[in-house]
C-alpha positions as CSV (number, residue, x, y, z in Angstrom):
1,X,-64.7,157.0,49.4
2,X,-67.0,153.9,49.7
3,X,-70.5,154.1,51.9
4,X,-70.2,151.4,54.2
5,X,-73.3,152.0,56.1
6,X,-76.5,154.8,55.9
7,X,-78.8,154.6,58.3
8,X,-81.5,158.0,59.6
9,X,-80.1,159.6,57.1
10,X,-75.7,159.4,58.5
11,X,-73.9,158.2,55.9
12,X,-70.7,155.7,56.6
13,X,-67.6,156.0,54.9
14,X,-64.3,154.8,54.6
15,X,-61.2,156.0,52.6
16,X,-58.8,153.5,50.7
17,X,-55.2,154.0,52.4
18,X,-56.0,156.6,55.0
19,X,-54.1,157.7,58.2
20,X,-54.1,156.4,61.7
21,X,-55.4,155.9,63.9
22,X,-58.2,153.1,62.6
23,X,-61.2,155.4,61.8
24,X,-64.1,156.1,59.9
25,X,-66.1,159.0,58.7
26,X,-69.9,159.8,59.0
27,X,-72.0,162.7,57.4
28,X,-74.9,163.8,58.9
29,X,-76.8,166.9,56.6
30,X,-73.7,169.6,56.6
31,X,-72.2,167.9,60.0
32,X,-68.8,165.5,59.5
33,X,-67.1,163.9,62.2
34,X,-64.2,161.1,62.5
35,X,-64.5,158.5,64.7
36,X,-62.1,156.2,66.1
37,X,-62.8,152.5,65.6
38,X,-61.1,151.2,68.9
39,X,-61.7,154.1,71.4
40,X,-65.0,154.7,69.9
41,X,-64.3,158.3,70.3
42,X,-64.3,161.3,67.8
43,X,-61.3,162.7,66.6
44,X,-62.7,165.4,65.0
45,X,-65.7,167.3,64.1
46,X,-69.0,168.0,65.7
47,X,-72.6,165.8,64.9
48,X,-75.6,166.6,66.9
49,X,-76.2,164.7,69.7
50,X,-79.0,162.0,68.7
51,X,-77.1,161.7,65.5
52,X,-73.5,161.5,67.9
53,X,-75.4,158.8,69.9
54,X,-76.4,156.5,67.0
55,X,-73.0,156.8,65.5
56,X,-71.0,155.4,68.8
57,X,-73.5,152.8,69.2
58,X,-73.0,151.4,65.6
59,X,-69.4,151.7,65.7
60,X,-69.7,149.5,69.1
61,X,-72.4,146.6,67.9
62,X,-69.7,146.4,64.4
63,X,-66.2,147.6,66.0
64,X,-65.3,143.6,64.5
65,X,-66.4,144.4,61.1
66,X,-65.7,148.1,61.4
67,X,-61.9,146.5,62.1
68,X,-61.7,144.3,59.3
69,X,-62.6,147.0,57.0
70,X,-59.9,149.0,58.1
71,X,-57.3,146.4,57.8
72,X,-58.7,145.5,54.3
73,X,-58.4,149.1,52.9
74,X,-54.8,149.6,54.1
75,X,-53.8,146.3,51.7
76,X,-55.9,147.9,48.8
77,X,-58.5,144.7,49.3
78,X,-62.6,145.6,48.9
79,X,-64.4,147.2,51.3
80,X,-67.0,145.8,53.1
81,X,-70.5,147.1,53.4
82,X,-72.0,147.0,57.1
83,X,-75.5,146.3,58.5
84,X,-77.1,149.9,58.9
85,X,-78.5,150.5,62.9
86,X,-82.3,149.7,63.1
């Protein structure tokens, strides 16, 4: 599963051919969520809530990007890395 972004220590990823709806997951320490690219929501899991904060503002500032990933991993193509939050 490539990293597409790390930033204060959450870690980005994105699987190759995964379900829908358009998502992505993050790792924070022993926390996972999935969040849901268009919503901006999580589907599931739990992250603190600094960590939870950072995460939903990222996934708004690159929801383009975040997209276009998405779209390039369900035809197999590369996926993309994105700008970490700073």
């Amino acid at each position: 599963m490539p990293v597409v972004s790390e930033f204060y220590g959450i870690k980005i990823l994105m699987y190759w051919n995964d379900h829908m709806p358009a998502h992505f997951h993050a790792e924070y320490g022993d926390h996972k969520i999935i969040v849901d690219i268009v919503n901006g929501s999580v589907i599931k899991g739990i992250f603190p809530s600094k960590q939870l904060r950072l995460v939903l503002a990222w996934c708004e500032i690159h929801k383009d990007e975040l997209t276009r990933n998405w779209k390039a991993a369900k035809e197999h193509q590369d996926i993309q890395k994105i700008n970490p939050l700073i």
